[in-house]
C-alpha positions in Angstrom: -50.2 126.3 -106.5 -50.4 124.9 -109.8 -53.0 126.1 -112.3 -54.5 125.9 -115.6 -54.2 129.1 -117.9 -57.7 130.3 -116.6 -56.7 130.0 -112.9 -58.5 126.5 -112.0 -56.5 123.6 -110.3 -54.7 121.0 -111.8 -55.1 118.0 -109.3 -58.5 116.7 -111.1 -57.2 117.1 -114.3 -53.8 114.8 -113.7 -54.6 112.5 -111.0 -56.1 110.2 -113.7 -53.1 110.5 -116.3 -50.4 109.6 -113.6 -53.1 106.6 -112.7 -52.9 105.5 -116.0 -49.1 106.0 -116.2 -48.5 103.9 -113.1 -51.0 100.9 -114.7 -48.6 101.3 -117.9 -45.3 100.7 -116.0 -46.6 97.6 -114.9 -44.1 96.2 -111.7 -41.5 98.7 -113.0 -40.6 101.2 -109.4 -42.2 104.9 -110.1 -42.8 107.6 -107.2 -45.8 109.9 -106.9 -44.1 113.7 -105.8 -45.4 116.1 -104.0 -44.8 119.5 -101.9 -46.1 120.4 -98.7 -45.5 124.3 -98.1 -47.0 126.7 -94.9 -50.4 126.1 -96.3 -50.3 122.4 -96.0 -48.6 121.9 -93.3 -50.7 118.7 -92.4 -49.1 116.9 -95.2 -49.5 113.2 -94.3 -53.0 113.8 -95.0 -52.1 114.4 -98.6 -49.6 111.2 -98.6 -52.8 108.7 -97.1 -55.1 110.7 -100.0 -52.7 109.5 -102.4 -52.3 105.9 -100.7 -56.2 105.9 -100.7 -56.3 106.1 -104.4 -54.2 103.7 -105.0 -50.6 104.7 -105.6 -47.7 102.6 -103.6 -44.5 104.9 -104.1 -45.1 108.1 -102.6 -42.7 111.0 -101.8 -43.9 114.5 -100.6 -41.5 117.0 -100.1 -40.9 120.2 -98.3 -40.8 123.2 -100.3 -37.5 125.4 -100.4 -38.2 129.4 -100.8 -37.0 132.4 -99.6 -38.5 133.1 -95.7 -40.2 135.9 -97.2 -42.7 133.9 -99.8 -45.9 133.4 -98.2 -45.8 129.7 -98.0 -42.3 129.2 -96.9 -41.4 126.8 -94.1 -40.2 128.3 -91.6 -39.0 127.5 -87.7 -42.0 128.0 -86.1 -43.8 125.2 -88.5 -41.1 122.4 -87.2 -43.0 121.3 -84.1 -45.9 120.8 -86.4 -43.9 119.1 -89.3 -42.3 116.9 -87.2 -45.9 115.4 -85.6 -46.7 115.0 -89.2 -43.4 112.7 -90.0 -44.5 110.6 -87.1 -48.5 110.5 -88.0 -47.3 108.8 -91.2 -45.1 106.9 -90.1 -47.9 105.1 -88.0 -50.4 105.1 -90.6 -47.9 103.3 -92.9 -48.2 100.5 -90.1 -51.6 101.2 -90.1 -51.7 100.2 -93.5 -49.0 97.5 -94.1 -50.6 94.4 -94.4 -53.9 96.0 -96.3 -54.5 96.2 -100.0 -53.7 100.2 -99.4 -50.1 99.4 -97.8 -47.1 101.8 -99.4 -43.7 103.2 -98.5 -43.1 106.9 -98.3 -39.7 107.8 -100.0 -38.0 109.4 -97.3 -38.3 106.4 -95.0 -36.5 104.0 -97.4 -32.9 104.4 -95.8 -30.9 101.0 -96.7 -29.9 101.1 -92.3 -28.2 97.7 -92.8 -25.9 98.8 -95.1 -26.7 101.4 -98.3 -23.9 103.0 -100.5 -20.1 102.8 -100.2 -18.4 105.2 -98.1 -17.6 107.9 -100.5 -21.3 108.3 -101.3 -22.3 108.6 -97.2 -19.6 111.1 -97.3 -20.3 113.0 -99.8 -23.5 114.7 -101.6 -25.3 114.7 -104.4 -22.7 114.4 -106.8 -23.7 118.0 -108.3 -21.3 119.8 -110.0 -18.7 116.7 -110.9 -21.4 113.8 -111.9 -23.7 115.5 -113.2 -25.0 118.6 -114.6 -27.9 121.3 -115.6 -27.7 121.9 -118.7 -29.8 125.4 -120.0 -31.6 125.7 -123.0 -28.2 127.8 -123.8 -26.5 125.5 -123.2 -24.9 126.7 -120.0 -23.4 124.2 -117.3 -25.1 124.3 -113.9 -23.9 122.1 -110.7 -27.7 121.2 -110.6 -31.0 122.8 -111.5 -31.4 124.6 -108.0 -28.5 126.8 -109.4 -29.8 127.7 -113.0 -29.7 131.1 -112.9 -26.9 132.3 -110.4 -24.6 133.3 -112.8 -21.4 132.5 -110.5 -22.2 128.8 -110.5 -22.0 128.9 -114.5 -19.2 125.6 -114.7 -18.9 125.9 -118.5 -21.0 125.4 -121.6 -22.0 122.1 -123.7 -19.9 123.9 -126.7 -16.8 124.4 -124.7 -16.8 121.8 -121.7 -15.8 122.6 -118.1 -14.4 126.1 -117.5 -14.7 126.9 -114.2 -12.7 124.1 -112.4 -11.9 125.7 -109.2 -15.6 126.0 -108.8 -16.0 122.1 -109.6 -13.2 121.3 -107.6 -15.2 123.1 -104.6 -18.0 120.6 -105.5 -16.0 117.6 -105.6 -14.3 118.1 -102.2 -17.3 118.9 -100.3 -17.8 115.9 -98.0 -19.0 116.0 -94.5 -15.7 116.3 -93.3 -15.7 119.8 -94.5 -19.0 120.7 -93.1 -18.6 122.0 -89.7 -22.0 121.7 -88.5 -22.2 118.0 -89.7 -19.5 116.9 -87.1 -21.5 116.8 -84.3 -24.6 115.1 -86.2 -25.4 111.6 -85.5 -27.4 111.6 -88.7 -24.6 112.5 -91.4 -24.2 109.3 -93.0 -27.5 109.0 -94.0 -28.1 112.6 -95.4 -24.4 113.1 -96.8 -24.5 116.7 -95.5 -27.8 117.5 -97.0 -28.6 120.0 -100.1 -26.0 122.1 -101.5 -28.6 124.3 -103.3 -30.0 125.2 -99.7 -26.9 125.7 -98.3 -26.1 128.3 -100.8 -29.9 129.7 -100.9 -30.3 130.5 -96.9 -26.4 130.5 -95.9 -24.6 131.7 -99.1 -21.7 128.8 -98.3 -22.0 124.6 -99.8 -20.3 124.0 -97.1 -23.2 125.6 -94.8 -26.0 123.1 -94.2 -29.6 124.8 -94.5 -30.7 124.0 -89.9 -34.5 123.6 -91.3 -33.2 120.9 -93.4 -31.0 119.3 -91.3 -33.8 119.1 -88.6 -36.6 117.6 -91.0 -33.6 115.0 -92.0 -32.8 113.6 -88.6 -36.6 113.2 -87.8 -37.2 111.7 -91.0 -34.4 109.0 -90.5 -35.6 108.6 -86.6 -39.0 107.6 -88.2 -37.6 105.2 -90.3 -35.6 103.4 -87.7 -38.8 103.0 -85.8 -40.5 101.4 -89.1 -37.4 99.0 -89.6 -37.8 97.8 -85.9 -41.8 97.8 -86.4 -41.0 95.4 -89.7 -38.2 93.5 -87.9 -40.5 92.0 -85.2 
């Protein structure tokens, strides 16, 4: 997916710069990122590759494309995907305890208590707490909008101009999400990306279903490692 200017992979060539990265942070927190897409669908294979050489913070995450790329995700991968949340979720037990242990980013929910309200409530923040800023200097709600012109917010030179459109950001909570009223889940995803609401239903206020889905099995897999740890 990545590759050099000749057409050869990149995995070789980095996995011993971010080795030596980690060693320089010391005890300082880091992740390891990665994407699984339609042709690795068997991800936590990739996640135990990376545990096996070493690493300790590890997040691999599902791509986001249009259904008609070739390596889109895509409804009829879920039954698959989801096996895969739950085959990691028991080699993490399989490895706490070892000199190979880690923790997988999406299964580090704070169940006990995590943010204040307004952040379980709300998303990202996009749009009113931060920005993407372009080489131009053009205002973006995040980076997953550079490039749609009608989410342009303003510019660096001239500050906010669009503030009905970050007004629509700032009042997007779950309680204007239809679809996240009936979700046991929405105080641990806020009501999900924005980005992918826009991308596959053209609305914020429209959370992506593919999304929501691989959410609520991520977060069932880390209640069952919080009661696994709590014994």
């Amino acid at each position: 997916m990545r590759k050099t200017i000749n057409g050869d992979g990149t995995y070789d060539i980095i996995l011993s710069k971010i080795k030596k990265l980690v060693k320089l942070r010391g005890n300082k927190s880091y992740y390891i990122r990665g994407t699984f897409t339609a042709d690795n669908i068997d991800f936590s294979n990739d996640v135990i590759a990376l545990a096996d050489e070493g690493f300790k913070e590890i997040s691999i995450e599902p791509v986001v494309a249009s259904p008609d790329m070739r390596y889109a995700l895509k409804e009829e991968h879920l039954d698959k995907i989801m096996m895969e949340y739950e085959t990691l979720a028991q080699k993490i037990m399989e490895y706490k305890n070892t000199n190979k242990d880690f923790t997988f980013y999406h299964y580090t929910i704070d169940l006990d208590g995590g943010p204040c309200i307004y952040k379980k409530v709300t998303s990202c923040g996009a749009g009113y707490e931060y920005f993407a800023v372009t080489p131009d200097g053009d205002l973006y709600p995040c980076h997953q909008f550079v490039g749609r012109e009608e989410y342009i917010m303003g510019n660096v030179t001239k500050g906010i101009e669009n503030g009905e459109l970050q007004e629509r950001f700032s009042q997007n909570s779950i309680y204007h999400k239809e679809k996240c009223g009936e979700c046991w889940a929405k105080f641990f995803c806020s009501g999900g990306c924005q980005a992918n609401a826009v991308t596959f239903n053209g609305d914020i206020r429209k959370p992506y279903d593919l999304e929501c889905k691989m959410q609520r099995k991520r977060i069932e897999c880390a209640i069952m490692l919080y009661a696994y740890y709590s014994l």
